[in-house]
N, C-alpha and C positions, 0 to 999 in steps of 0.2 A: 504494500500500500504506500501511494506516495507522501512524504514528510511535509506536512502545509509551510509555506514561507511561512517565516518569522515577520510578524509585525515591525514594521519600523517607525520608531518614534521619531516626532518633528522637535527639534531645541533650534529656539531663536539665538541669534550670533552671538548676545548679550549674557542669556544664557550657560550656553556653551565657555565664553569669556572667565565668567563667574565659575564656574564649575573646575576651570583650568588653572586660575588663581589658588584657587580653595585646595586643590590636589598637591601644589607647591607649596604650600604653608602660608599664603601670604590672607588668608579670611582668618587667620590668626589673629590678637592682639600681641603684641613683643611684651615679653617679662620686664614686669615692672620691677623686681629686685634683682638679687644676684644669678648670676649666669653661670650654670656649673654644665658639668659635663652631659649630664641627664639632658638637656634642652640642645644639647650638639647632636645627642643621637637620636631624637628625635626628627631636627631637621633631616638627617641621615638615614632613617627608615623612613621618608616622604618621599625624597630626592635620588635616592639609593646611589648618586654618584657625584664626585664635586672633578671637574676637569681641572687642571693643572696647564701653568702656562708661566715660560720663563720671563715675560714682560713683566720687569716691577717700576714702572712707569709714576703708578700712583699705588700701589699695592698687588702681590701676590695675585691673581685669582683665587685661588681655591678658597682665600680666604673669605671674599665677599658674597658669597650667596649664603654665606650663615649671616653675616653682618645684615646681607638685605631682611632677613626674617627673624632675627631675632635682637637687633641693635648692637649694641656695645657690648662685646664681648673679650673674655684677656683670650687671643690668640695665643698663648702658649698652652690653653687647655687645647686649643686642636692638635698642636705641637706634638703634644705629647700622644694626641690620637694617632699621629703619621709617624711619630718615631723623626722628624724635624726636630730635634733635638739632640744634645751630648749625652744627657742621662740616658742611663738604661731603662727601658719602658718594654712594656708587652704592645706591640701595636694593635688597634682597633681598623685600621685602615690599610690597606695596602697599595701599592701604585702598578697600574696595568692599562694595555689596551684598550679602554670598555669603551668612552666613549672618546677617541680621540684619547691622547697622554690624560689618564684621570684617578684619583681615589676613590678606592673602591673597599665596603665592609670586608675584613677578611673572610666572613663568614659564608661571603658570594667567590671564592676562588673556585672552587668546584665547578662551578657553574660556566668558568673562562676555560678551564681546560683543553674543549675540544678546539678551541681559536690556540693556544700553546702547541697540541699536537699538527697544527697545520704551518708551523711556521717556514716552512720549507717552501708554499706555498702563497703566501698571505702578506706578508709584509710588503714593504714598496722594495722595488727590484734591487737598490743596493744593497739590503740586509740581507736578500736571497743568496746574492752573487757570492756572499763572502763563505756563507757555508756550502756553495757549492766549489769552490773555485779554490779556500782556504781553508779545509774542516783541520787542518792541522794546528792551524790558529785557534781554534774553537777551544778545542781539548786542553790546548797551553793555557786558554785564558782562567779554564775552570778551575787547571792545576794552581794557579795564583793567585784566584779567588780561593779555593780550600784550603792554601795553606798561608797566605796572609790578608785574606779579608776580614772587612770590608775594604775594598779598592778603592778608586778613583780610575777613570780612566787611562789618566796620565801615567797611573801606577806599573802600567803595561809596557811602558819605554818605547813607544812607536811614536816616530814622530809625526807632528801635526804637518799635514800637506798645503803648499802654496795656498792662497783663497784664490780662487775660481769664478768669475765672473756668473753669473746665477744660482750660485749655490749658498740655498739658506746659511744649513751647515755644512762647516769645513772640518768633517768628523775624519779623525786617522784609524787607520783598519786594527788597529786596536780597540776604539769606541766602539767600532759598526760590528763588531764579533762579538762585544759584549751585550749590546743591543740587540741581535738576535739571539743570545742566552737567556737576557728580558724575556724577550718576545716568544719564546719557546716554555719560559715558567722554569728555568734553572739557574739563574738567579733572579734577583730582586733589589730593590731599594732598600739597603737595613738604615741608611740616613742621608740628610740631604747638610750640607754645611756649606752659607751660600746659594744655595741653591742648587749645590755641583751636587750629582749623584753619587753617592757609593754601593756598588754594588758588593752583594754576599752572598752564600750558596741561601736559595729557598726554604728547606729545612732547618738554618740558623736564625731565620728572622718570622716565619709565618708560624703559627701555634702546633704544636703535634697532632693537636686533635681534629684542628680544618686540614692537617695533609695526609691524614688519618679517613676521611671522612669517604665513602663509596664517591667515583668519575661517572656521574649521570651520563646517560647518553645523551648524543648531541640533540637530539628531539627531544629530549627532557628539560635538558639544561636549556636551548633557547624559547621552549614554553615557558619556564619560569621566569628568564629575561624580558620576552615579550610582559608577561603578568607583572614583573617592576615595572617594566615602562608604563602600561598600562593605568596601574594606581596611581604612579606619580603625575600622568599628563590629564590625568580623571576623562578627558572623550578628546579622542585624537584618531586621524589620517591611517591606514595602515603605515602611510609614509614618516608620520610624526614619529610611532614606533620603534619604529625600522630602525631611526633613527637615532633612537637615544643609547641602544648600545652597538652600533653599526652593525646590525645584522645584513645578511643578505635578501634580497627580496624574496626567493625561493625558502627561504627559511622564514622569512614574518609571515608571508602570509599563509607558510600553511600552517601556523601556530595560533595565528589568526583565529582561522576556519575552528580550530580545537577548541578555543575554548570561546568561540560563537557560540558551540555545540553545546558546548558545561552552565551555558549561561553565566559567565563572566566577563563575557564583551555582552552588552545590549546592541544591535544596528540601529543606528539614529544618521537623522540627517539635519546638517544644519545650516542655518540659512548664511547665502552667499558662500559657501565651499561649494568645490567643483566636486572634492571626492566624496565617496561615503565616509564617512564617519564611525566610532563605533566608544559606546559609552560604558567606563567600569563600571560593574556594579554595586558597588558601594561605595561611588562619588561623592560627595557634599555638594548638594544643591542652593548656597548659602543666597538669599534675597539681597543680601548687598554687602561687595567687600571694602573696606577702609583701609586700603594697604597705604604706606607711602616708603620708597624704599630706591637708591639707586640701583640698575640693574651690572651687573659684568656683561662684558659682550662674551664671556663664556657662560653666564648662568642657564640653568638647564628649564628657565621659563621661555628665555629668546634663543638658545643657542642653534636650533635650527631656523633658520631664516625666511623660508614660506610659510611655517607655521607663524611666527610674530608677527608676518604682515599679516595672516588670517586672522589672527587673534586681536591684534591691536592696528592692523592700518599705518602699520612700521616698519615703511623700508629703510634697513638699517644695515650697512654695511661697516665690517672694520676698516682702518684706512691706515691700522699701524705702517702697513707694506704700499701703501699708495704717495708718490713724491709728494711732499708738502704743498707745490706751490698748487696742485692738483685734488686737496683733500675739501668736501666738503664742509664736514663738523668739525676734524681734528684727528689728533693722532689717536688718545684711548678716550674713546667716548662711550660715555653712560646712560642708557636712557632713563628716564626719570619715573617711577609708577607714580602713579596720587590718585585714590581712589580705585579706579577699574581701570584705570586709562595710562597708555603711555602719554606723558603730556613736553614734555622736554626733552634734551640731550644737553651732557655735559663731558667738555673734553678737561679731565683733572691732569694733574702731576701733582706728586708731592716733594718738594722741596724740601727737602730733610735737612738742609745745611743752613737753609734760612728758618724754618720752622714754620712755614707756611705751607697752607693748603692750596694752590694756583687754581684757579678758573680757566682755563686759557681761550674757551669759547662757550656760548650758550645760546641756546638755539631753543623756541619755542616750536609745537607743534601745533598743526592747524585744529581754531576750534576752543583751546584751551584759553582761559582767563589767563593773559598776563600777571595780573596784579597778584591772584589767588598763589596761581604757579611760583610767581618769583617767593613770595614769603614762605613759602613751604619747604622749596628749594632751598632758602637760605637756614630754615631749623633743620634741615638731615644732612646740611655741611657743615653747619656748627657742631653737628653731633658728632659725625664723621671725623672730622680734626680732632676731635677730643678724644675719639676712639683710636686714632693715628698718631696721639700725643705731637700732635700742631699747634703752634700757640693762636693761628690767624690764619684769615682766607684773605686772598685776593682774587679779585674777580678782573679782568682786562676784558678791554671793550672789543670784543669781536662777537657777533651775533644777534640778534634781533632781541634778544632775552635779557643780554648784559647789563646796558644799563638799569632797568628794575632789580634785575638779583644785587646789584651793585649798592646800590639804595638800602634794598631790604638786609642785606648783609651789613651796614652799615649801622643799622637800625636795631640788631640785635645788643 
């Protein structure tokens, strides 16, 4: 007998908006007292992932999409979650492929495995080449990592090669060997100092009992990934998905279809999307969110970029790698939430040697109250400086916004 279509439910884009907020933390109010670790893993079982990124322009990444949800927080309680530290620590976090270079609960390593067993396959072609071309190199590097890790790249005595006209990184076949040892899940990050990684054998830094734990199959393990992404984007695109721990399209959607079946996707359609849509089932449907919050151009509310234009009517491009004189908004721009709405962008730098918070550009978006935006603006970068231990903000006149925030920043 044939199985009747499943009903699809209609969500207006507002909706939908609010549902997508609400699934990120941000229908939340931020703690009003002290900020300990419990309210880190929370945002962390919402989020399930914080991307990582070496630009400290104005701050770390990974660091602000806790700061956007829960305000003022001492970053060395996360420190201590990533093992970003000199002291000895059990980490809660580890660093992996998921979504792009990102933090990921160690208790989801299982879950990565079958992307480590493909790495012969899977990474971008220079990391391929080197274990195809040098696995002798491989095996030395492990031997130097197990008998004096944690490393440094440099540890490996390969020298760095000329820079190369289009090449991000200028990595020597010492780095790009150990990076596909990353990338395979034989070693890892046991700490960052600086930022530079040190790698160490897997076993010496991940728990025993997460490398202890049964290698789901790969249809297990990216069902489960689909069902994070899922919760965390509350009604999203097969593509939105797909997208939060780079799966393949062959694998989202028939992970998809699985748990269509289980009733854990609802099919809904929502107004103004082109594609179907499909909604968690146990969303929050919250009637109105009060967020106000800068976002990263990594946070996992925008970091895919057709969805933030579906969501918010925000084309929003980074412009770190675009020539200046060529950059619309700025070099790290932030778009601004208030309310339901993206309503701004702000290009920050933090000046750490003056002590200032820089403005370098502000940019309103169509629609929004100046006057409401600029003062709003100017209380989550007063806040912002005092969470960055900044004595001041300055704001420079570039952007249609500036002068107002300028004022209201004045005015604080």
């Amino acid at each position: 007998m044939a199985v009747p279509p499943r009903r699809v439910r209609a969500l207006s884009a507002s909706r939908a908006r609010r549902i997508a907020l609400a699934a990120q933390g941000f229908a939340d109010p931020r703690p009003t007292g002290r900020v300990d670790a419990r309210h880190l893993r929370r945002v962390l079982d919402r989020i399930a992932i914080l991307q990582i990124d070496s630009v400290n322009v104005f701050s770390r990444a990974h660091y602000l999409p806790v700061f956007a949800r829960l305000g003022p927080y001492p970053r060395a309680l996360l420190d201590r979650l990533t093992a970003y530290t000199s002291a000895p620590v059990r980490p809660e976090l580890f660093e992996y492929w998921a979504h792009a270079a990102s933090l990921v609960p160690v208790r989801y390593q299982p879950l990565l495995r079958w992307r480590m067993e493909r790495a012969h396959i899977e990474p971008w072609p220079a990391i391929r080449r080197i274990a195809q071309e040098n696995p002798g190199l491989l095996e030395d590097c492990v031997r130097l990592v197990t008998e004096q890790g944690p490393i440094r790249a440099g540890d490996t005595g390969i020298a760095r090669p000329a820079p190369r006209p289009g090449h991000m990184w200028n990595w020597h076949d010492g780095k790009t060997a150990l990076e596909y040892l990353f990338y395979a899940g034989r070693v890892t990050t046991a700490r960052r100092v600086n930022f530079e990684r040190y790698y160490d054998l897997t076993e010496r830094v991940l728990p025993s009992a997460v490398l202890a734990a049964p290698t789901p199959s790969r249809a297990e393990a990216t069902r489960e990934l689909v069902r994070l992404s899922a919760r965390a984007l509350g009604v999203a695109t097969e593509p939105d998905l797909r997208d939060y721990f780079r799966l393949s399209h062959h694998d989202c959607k028939a992970r998809v279809a699985d748990l269509v079946e289980t009733g854990e996707l609802l099919p809904v359609a929502v107004d103004g999307w082109s594609a179907p849509a499909y909604l968690w089932h146990e969303a929050r449907q919250p009637r109105q969110v009060r967020a106000r919050a800068l976002l990263s151009p990594f946070d996992s509310l925008i970091w895919f970029r057709e969805r933030a234009e579906r969501l918010f009517d925000l084309y929003y491009r980074i412009e770190i790698y675009t020539p200046a004189a060529k950059r619309v908004h700025g070099y790290y721009v932030l778009p601004f939430l208030l309310g339901e709405s993206i309503v701004a962008r702000v290009d920050l730098k933090s000046d750490r040697q003056s002590g200032v918070l820089r403005v370098q550009s502000a940019h309103s978006q169509d629609g929004a109250d100046p006057n409401v935006v600029a003062n709003q603006l100017a209380a989550e970068l007063a806040l912002t400086a005092q969470w960055l231990e900044l004595d001041g903000i300055e704001v420079m006149p570039r952007g249609d916004l500036a002068p107002r925030l300028a004022k209201a920043v004045a005015d604080i």
